[in-house]
PyMOL commands that place a pseudoatom at each C-alpha (Angstrom):
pseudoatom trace, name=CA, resn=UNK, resi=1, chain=A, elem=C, hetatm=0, pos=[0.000, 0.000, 0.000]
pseudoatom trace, name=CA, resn=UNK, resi=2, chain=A, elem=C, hetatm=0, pos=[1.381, 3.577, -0.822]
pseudoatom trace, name=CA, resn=UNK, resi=3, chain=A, elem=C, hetatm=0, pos=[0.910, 6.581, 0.576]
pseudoatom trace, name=CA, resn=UNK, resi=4, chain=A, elem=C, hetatm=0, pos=[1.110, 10.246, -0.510]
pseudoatom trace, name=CA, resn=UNK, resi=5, chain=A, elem=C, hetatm=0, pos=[1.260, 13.080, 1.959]
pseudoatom trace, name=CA, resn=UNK, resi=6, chain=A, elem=C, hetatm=0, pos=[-1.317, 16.165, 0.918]
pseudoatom trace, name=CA, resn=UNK, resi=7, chain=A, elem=C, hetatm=0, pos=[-1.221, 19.988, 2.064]
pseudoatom trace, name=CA, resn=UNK, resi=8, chain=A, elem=C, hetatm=0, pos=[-4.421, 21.257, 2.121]
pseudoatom trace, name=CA, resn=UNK, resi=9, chain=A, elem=C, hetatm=0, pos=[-5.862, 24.568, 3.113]
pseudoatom trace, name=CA, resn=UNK, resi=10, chain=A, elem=C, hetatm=0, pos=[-9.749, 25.819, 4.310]
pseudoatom trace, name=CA, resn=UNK, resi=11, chain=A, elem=C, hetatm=0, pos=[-10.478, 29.364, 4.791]
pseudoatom trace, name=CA, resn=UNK, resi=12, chain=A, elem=C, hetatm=0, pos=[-12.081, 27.983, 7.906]
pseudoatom trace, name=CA, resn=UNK, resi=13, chain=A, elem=C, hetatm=0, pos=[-10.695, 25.783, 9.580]
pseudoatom trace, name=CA, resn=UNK, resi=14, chain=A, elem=C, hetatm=0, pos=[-6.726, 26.629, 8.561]
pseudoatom trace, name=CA, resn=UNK, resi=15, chain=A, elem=C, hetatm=0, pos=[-4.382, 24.161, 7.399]
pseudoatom trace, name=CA, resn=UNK, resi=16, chain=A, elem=C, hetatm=0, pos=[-3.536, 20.486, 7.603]
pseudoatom trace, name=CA, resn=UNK, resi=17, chain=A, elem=C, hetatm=0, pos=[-1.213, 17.558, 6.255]
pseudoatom trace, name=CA, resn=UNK, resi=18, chain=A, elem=C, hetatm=0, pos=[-3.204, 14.340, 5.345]
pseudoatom trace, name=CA, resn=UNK, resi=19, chain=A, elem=C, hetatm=0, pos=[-1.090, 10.768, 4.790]
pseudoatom trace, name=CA, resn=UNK, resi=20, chain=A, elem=C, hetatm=0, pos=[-3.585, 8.936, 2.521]
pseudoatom trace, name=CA, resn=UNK, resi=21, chain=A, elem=C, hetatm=0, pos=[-3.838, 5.751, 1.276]
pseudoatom trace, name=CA, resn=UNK, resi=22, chain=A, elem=C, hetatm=0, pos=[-4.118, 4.324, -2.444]
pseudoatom trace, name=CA, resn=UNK, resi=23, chain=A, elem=C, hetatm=0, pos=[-7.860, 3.763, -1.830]
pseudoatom trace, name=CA, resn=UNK, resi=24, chain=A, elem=C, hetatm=0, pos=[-7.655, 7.863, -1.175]
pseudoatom trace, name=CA, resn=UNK, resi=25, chain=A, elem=C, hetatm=0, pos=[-8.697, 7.437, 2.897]
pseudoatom trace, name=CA, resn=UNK, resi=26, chain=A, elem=C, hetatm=0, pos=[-6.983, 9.857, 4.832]
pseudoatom trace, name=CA, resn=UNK, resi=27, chain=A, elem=C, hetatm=0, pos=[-5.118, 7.920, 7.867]
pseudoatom trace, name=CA, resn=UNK, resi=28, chain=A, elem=C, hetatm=0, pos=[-3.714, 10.627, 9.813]
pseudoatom trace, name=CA, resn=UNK, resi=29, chain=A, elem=C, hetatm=0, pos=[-4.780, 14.483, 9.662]
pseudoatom trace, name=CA, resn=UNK, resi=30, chain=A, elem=C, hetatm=0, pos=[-2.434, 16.871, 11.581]
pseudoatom trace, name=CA, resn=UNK, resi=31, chain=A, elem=C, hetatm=0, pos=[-3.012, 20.686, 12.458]
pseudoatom trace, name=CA, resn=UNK, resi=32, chain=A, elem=C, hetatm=0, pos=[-0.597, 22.687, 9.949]
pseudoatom trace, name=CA, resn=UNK, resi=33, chain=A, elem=C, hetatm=0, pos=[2.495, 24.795, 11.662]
pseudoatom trace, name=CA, resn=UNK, resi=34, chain=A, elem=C, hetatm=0, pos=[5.388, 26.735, 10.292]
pseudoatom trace, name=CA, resn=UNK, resi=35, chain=A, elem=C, hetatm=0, pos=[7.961, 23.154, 11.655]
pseudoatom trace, name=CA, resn=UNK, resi=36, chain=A, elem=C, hetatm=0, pos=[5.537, 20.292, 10.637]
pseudoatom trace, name=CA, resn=UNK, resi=37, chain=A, elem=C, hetatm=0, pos=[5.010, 22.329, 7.132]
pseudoatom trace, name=CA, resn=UNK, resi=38, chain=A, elem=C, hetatm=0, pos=[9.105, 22.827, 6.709]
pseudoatom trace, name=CA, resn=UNK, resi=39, chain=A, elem=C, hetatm=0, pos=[9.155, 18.809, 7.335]
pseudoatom trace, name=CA, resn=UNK, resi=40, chain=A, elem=C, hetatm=0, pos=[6.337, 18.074, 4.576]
pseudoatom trace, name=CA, resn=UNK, resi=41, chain=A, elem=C, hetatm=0, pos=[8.666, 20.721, 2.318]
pseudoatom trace, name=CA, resn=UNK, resi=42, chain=A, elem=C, hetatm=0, pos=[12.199, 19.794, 2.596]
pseudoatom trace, name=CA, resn=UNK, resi=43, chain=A, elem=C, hetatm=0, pos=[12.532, 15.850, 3.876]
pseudoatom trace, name=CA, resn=UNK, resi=44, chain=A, elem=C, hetatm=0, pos=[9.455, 14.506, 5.201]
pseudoatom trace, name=CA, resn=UNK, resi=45, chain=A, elem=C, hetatm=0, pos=[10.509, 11.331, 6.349]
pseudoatom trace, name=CA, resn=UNK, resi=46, chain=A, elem=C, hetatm=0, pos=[8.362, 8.041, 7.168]
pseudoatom trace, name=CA, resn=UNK, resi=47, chain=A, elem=C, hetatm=0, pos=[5.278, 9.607, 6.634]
pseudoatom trace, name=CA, resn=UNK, resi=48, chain=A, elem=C, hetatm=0, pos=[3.223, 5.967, 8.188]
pseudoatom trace, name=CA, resn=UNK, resi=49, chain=A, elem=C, hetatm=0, pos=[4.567, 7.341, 10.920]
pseudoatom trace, name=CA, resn=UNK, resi=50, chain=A, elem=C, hetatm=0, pos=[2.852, 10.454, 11.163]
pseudoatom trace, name=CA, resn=UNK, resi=51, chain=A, elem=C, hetatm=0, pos=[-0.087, 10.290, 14.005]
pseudoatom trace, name=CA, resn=UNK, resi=52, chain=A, elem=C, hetatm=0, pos=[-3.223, 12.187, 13.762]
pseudoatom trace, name=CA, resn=UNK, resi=53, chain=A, elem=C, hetatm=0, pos=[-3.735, 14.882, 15.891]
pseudoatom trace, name=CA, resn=UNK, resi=54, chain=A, elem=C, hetatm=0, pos=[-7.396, 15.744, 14.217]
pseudoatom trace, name=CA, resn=UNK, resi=55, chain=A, elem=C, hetatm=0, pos=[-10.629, 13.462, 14.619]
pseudoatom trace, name=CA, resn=UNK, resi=56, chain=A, elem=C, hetatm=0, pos=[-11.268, 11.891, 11.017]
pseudoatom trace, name=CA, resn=UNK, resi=57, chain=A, elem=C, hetatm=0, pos=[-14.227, 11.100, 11.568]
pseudoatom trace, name=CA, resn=UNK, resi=58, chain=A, elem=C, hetatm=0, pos=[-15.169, 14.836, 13.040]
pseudoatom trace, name=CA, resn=UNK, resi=59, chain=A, elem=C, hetatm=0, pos=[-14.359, 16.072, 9.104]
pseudoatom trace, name=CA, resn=UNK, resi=60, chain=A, elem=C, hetatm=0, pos=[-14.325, 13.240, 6.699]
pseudoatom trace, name=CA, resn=UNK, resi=61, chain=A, elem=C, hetatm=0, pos=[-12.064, 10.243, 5.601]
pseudoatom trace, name=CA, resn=UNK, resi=62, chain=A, elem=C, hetatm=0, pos=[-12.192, 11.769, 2.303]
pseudoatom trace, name=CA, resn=UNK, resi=63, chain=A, elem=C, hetatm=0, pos=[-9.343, 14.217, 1.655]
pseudoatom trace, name=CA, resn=UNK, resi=64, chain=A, elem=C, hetatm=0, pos=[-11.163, 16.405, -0.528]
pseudoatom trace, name=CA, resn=UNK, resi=65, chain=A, elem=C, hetatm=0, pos=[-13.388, 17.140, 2.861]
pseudoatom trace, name=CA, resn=UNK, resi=66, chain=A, elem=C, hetatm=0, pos=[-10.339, 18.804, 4.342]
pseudoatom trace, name=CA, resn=UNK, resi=67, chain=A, elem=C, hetatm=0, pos=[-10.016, 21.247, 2.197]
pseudoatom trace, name=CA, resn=UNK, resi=68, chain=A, elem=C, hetatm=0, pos=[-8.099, 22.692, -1.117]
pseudoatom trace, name=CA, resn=UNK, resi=69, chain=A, elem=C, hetatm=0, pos=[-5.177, 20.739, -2.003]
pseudoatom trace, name=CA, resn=UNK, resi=70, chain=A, elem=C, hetatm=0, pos=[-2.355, 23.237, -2.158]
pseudoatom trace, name=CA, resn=UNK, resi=71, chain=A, elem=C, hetatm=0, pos=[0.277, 20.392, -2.864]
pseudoatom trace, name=CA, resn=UNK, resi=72, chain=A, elem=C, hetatm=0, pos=[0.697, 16.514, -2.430]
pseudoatom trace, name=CA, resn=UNK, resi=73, chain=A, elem=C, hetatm=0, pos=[3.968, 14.378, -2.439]
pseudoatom trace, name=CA, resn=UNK, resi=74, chain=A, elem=C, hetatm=0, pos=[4.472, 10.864, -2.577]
pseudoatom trace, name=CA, resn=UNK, resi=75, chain=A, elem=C, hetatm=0, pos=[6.570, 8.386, 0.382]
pseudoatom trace, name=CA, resn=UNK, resi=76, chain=A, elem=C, hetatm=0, pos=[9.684, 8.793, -2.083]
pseudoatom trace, name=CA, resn=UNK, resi=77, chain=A, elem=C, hetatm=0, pos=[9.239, 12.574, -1.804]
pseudoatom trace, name=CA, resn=UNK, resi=78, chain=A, elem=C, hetatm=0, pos=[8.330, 13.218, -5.228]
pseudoatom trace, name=CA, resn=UNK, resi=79, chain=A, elem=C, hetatm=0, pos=[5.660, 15.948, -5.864]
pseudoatom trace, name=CA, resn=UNK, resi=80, chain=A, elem=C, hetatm=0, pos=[2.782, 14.732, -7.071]
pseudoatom trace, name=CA, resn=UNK, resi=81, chain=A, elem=C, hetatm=0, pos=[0.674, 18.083, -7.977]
pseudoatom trace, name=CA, resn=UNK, resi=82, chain=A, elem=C, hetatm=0, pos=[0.688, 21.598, -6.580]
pseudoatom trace, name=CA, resn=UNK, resi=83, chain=A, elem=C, hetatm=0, pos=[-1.678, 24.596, -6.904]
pseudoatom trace, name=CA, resn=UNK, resi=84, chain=A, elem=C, hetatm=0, pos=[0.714, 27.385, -7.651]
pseudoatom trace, name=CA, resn=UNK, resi=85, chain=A, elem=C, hetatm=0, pos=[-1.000, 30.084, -6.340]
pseudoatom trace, name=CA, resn=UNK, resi=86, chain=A, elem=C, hetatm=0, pos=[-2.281, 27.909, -2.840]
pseudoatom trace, name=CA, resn=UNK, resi=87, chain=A, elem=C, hetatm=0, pos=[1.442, 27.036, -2.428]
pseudoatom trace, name=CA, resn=UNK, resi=88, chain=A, elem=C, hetatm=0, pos=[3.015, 30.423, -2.871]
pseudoatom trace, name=CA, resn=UNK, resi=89, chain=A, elem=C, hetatm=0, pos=[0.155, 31.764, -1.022]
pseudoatom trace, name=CA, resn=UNK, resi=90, chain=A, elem=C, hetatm=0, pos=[1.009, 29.794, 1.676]
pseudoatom trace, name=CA, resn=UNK, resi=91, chain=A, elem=C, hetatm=0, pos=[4.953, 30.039, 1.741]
pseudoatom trace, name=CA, resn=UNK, resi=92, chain=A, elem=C, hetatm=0, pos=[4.418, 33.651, 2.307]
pseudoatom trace, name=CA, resn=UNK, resi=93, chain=A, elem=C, hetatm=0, pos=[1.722, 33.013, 5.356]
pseudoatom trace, name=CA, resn=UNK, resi=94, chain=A, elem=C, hetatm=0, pos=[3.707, 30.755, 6.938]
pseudoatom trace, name=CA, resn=UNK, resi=95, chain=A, elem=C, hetatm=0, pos=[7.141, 32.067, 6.003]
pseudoatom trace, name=CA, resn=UNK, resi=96, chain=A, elem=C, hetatm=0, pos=[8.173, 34.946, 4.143]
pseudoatom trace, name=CA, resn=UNK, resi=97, chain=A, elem=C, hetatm=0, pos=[5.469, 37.563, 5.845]
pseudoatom trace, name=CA, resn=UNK, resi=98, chain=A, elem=C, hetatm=0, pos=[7.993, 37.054, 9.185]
pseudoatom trace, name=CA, resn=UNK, resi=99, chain=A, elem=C, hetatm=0, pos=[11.481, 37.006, 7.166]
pseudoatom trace, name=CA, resn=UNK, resi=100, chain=A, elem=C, hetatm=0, pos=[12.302, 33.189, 6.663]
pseudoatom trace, name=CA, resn=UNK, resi=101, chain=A, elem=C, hetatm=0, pos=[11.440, 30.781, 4.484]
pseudoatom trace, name=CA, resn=UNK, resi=102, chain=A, elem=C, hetatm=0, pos=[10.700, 27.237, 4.992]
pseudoatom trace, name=CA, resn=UNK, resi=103, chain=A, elem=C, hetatm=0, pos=[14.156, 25.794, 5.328]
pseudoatom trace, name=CA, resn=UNK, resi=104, chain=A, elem=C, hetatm=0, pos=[15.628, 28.543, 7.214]
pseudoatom trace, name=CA, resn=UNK, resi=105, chain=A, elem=C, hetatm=0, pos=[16.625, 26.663, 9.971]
pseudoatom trace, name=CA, resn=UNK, resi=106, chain=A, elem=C, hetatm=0, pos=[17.518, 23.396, 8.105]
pseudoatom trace, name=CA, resn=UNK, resi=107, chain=A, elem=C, hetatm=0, pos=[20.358, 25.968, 6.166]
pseudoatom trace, name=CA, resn=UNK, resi=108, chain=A, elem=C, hetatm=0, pos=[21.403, 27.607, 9.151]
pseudoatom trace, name=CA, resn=UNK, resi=109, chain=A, elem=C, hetatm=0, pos=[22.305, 24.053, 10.978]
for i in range(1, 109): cmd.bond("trace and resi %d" % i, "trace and resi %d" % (i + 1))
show_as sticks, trace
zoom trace
């Protein structure tokens, strides 16, 4: 069974990370933050790993339920699809409005 990891945003309820499943069920759903968002972006490692901090069954086991996808990557790492203007809209939220970026402190170790 593979998995992909998915960024997704909702005006609403904020951001999240999703591992899902080949059959597309989410498995884990976390609450987005500037370090768990820099770990999806630069090496995300052993994303069946990855625990849910959000009810699925309070939203959906569906990933579209969660929200827009702004990005998704596969296990190997690989990006699988990305909404331009969700992703850069989101660097800057996250990132460049308070003068880093997402690997700042992965370049300054």
């Amino acid at each position: 069974m593979g998995l992909r990891a998915e960024w997704r945003t909702d005006l609403i309820e904020g951001d999240r990370l999703l591992v899902v499943d080949d059959s597309r069920q989410v498995k884990a759903a976390l609450r987005a933050d500037a370090t768990l968002l820099s770990r999806f972006l630069t090496d995300m490692g052993d994303i069946a790993t990855w625990m849910s901090s959000e009810d699925l069954a309070g939203v959906g086991e569906l990933p579209e339920s969660w929200g827009s996808l702004v990005m998704a990557r596969a296990e190997s790492g690989e990006v699988i699809t990305m909404d331009p203007e969700l992703f850069w809209d989101g660097i800057y939220h996250w990132y460049r409005s308070r003068g880093v970026d997402y690997d700042t402190e992965a370049r300054s170790a």
